[in-house]
N, C-alpha and C positions, 0 to 999 in steps of 0.2 A: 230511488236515489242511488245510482254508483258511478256519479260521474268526480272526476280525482276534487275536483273545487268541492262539490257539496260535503264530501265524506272529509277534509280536511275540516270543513267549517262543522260539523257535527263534531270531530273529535278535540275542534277549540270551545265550543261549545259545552258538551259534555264528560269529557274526557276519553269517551269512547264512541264506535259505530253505532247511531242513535237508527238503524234500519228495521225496516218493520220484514219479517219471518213469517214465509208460510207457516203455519201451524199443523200441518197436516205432515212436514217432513220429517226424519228421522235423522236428528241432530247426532246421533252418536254415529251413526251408516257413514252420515252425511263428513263428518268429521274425518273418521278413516278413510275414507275416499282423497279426500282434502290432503292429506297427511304422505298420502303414497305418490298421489299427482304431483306433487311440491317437495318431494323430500322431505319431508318437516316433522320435527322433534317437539312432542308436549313436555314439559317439565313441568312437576307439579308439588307444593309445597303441603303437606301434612294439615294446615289448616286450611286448604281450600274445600268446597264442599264437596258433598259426596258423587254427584254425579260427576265432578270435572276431576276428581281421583281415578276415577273409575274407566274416562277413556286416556287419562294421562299414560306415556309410554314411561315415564319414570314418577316415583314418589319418594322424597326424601325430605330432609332436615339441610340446612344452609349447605354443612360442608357438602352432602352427596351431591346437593344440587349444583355447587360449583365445580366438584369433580366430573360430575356428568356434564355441566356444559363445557368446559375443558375438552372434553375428548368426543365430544359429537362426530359426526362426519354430514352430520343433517344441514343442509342450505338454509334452512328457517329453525329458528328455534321459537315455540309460543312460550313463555314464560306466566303459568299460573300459578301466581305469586303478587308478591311486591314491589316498588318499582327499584329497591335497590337491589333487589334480586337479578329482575331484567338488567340493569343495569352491571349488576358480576359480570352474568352471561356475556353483555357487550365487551366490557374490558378484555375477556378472554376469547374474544371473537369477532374481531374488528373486521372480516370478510364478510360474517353470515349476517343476514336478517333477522334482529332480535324483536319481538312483537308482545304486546304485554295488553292481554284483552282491556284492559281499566285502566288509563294513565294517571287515576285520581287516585288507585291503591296505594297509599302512602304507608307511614308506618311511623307511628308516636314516638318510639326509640328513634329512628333513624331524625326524626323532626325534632328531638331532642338534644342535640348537637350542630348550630349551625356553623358550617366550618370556619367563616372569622373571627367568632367570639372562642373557637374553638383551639386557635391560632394564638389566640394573644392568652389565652391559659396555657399552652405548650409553650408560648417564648417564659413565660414566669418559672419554666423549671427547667432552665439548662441542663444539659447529661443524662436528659432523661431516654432512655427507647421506648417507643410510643406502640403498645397494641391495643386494636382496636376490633372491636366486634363486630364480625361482618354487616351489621345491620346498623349501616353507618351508609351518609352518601356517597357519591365518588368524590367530591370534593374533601371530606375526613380522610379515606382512604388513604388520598392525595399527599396527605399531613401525617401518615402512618408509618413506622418501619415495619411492622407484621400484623396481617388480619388475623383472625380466629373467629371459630365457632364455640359451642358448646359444648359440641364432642370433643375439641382439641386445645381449649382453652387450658384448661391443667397441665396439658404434657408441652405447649408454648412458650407457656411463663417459668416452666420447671426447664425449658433449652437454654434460656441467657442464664449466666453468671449468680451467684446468690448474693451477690454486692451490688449488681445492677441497679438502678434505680429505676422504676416503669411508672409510666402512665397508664392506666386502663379506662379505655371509654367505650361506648360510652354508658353503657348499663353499670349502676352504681351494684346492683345486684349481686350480680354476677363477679363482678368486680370482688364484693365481698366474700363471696362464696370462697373464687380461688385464695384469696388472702388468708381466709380459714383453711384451704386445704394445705396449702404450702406455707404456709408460717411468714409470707410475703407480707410488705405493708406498700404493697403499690398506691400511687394517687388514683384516687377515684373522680372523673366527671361525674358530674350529679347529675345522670340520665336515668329513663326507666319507662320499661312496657304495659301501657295503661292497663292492658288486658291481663300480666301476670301481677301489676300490682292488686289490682279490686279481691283478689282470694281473700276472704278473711279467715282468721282462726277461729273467732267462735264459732259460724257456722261449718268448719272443717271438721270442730272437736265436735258440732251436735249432730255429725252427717258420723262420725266413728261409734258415738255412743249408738246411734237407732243400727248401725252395720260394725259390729265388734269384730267381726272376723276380716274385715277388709283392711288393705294394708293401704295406706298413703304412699303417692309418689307424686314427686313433684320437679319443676324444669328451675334449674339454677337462678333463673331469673324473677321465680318468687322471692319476698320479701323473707328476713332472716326467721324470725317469726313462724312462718308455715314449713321453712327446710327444718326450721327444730323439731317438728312434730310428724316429718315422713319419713318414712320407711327406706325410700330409695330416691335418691336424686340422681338427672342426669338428663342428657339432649331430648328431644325428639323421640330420635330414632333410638337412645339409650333406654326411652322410657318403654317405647314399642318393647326393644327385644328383652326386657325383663320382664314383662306380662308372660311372654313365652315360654322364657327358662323356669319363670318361680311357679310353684305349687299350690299358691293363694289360689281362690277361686274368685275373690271380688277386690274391688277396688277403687280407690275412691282418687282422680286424676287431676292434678293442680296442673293442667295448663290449658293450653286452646282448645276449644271442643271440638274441631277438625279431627286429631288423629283418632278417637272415640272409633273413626267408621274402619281406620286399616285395625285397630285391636281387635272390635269386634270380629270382622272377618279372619284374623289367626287366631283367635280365641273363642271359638260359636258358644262352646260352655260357661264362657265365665261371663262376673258379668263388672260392669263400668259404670262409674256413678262420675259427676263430673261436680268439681266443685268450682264454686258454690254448687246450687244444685241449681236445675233447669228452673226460670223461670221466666217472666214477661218481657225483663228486661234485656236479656238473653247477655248478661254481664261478662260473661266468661267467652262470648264469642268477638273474635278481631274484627270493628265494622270494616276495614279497610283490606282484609284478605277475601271478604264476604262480597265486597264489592263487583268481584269477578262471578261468570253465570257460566253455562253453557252455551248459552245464546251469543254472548260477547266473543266468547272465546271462539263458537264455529263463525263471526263476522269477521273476527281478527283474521282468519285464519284466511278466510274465503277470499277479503280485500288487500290482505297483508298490511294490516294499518292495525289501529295507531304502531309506529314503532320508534325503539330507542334511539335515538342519534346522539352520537359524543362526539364531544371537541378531541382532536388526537394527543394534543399535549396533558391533556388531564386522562384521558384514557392508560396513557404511558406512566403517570406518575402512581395511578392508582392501581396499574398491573403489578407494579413490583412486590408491595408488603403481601398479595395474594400470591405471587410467585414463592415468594417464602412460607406462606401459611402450608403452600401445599407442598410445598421442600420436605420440610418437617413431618407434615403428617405423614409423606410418603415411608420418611427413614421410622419413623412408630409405627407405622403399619395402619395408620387410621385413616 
C-alpha cells in the first residue's frame, strides 16, 4: 500500500501509516539514508523512547525543541514528540514540511485547556497578560500574550512588572511552583499532566528510605507535595544537567521515564530509579509520547505523511506570544 488515497485513509483510520515493514531491514541505516536524501531534521523530545532518541539529530525539552525548529535550515522536519510540539514547529515554519509519526500523540495537559472555555475564563479577568505553557494548543497560544517552558518560566513571569496581573495556564502545577518562587499570586487554570500528577509521596518516601543516599529530583510540574520532598527541581533538561554537575551517585527521578535513557548514557556510574518505581502498570510512563515507534517514525519519514497543516490566521496569532517567549529567553541567555 503507497498509493496517496490508501495511506491518507490509513492515517484517518489510525492516526498513522498503518504499512506492513520488511523485517529483515535496518530501520536505523534505513532512516539516515531517508534523512540525507530529503534534507530532513529528527527532533526528538526526552520522553520518547530509546531507540528513536537514539537516531534523533536533536534531543531536548520544549524550549530547545522550539529553538531548534526555529533555526533549522532542514526542508522536512519529523517531530518525535507531541502533536503540539509538531505543531510549535509549524508555527515557526510555515515553508517546511512538519511530519509527526502518530497524529493521535496527544497530550492530557494540552487536552486540559479547550480554548473556548479557555476564552470566556480570560474575558472574566480583564488586565490580565496571559502566559501560557507551551504545552497548550495552537488555538490557546492564539489567546496568549507569551508562551513558556519550564526552563524559562521563572525568568518570564519575573520580565512583566510586579503589579502585573497574570494568568498562567495551563498546568495548575507549575503555575504554583512559580507563585512560590517569586512571591506572584498569578491565576491558575486548573490544568495538569496525568503522568507528573500519578507520583505519589508515599511511595517516593518508601523508594528514599530502601535508597538513603539518593537525592530526589523532580520537574515543576509534579504536585506541591513531592517538590516538598526533592532535592532539586527543574526542566527536562535542568534535571539532565544536574545529574552531571552533582556528586550524588543515585537518584530517585519524579518525572517521565524517557530521559532515564540520555542520564544514563552521561552518567554510566550512577545509577536512576524512577518513581514510582517500575511496574505493570508502567504509570510513570506518557501513553501518548509512547505512541510514537521507530517503525512510524521511518514511515513518516519515507511517505512524508501524516503531516501538520495550519490555518494561516491561527498560525500568525499563535507565532507572536512564541516570538516573545524566545525574545526573552534570548536577552537571559536561556
Amino acid at each position: 500500500m503507497t498509493d496517496i488515497n490508501s495511506a491518507k485513509k490509513s492515517i484517518e483510520e489510525n492516526g498513522f501509516l498503518n504499512i506492513e515493514i520488511d523485517p529483515t531491514i535496518d530501520l536505523f541505516a534505513e532512516i539516515e539514508k531517508l534523512k540525507k536524501e530529503k534534507n530532513a531534521i529528527i527532533l526528538a523530545h526526552y520522553y520518547q523512547e530509546p531507540d528513536i532518541q537514539d537516531v534523533a539529530d536533536y534531543i531536548g525539552d520544549s524550549l530547545g525543541l522550539a529553538q531548534q525548529a526555529e533555526k533549522t535550515k532542514a526542508d522536512i522536519i519529523v517531530f518525535a514528540g507531541v502533536h503540539f510540539m509538531a505543531e510549535t514547529a509549524k508555527i515557526l515554519n510555515p515553508s517546511k514540511k512538519v511530519l509527526l509519526p502518530d497524529l493521535k500523540a496527544g497530550c492530557s495537559l494540552s487536552d486540559s485547556a479547550p480554548p473556548a472555555l479557555f476564552k470566556l475564563f480570560k474575558d472574566k479577568h480583564p488586565g490580565h497578560k496571559v502566559i501560557t505553557y507551551i504545552n497548550c494548543s495552537a488555538g490557546i497560544k492564539a489567546l496568549s500574550d507569551i508562551i513558556c517552558t519550564s526552563s524559562n518560566a521563572q525568568k518570564i513571569v519575573e520580565s512583566l512588572p510586579a503589579d502585573q496581573p497574570i494568568i498562567f495556564a495551563p498546568d495548575k502545577n507549575l503555575g504554583a511552583y512559580i507563585n512560590k518562587q517569586t512571591g506572584r499570586n498569578m491565576v491558575l487554570w486548573n490544568g495538569a499532566c496525568m503522568v507528573h500528577e500519578i507520583f505519589s509521596l508515599e511511595k517516593i518516601t518508601k523508594l528514599k528510605i530502601r535508597h538513603p543516599h539518593a537525592k530526589v529530583i523532580a520537574h515543576p510540574e509534579c504536585e506541591e507535595a513531592v517538590l516538598n520532598v526533592a532535592d532539586f527541581i527543574g526542566s527536562t533538561t535542568g534535571l539532565l544537567n544536574f545529574t552531571k554537575k552533582d556528586t550524588a551517585t543515585a537518584y530517585i527521578v519524579a518525572t517521565e521515564t524517557g530521559i532515564l535513557h540520555q542520564m544514563q548514557k552521561a552518567n554510566p556510574g550512577k545509577t536512576f530509579i524512577p518513581a514510582p518505581p517500575n511496574n505493570s502498570c508502567a504509570c510513570n510512563d506518557c501513553p501518548h509520547m509512547k505512541l510514537n515507534t521507530l517503525e512510524k517514525l521511518y514511515l513518516c519519514l519515507k511517505y512524508e505523511m501524516p503531516e501538520i497543516i495550519m490555518d494561516e490566521d491561527l498560525r500568525l496569532a499563535a507565532k507572536k506570544p512564541i516570538d516573545e517567549m524566545l525574545k526573552i529567553s534570548a536577552q537571559y541567555g536561556l
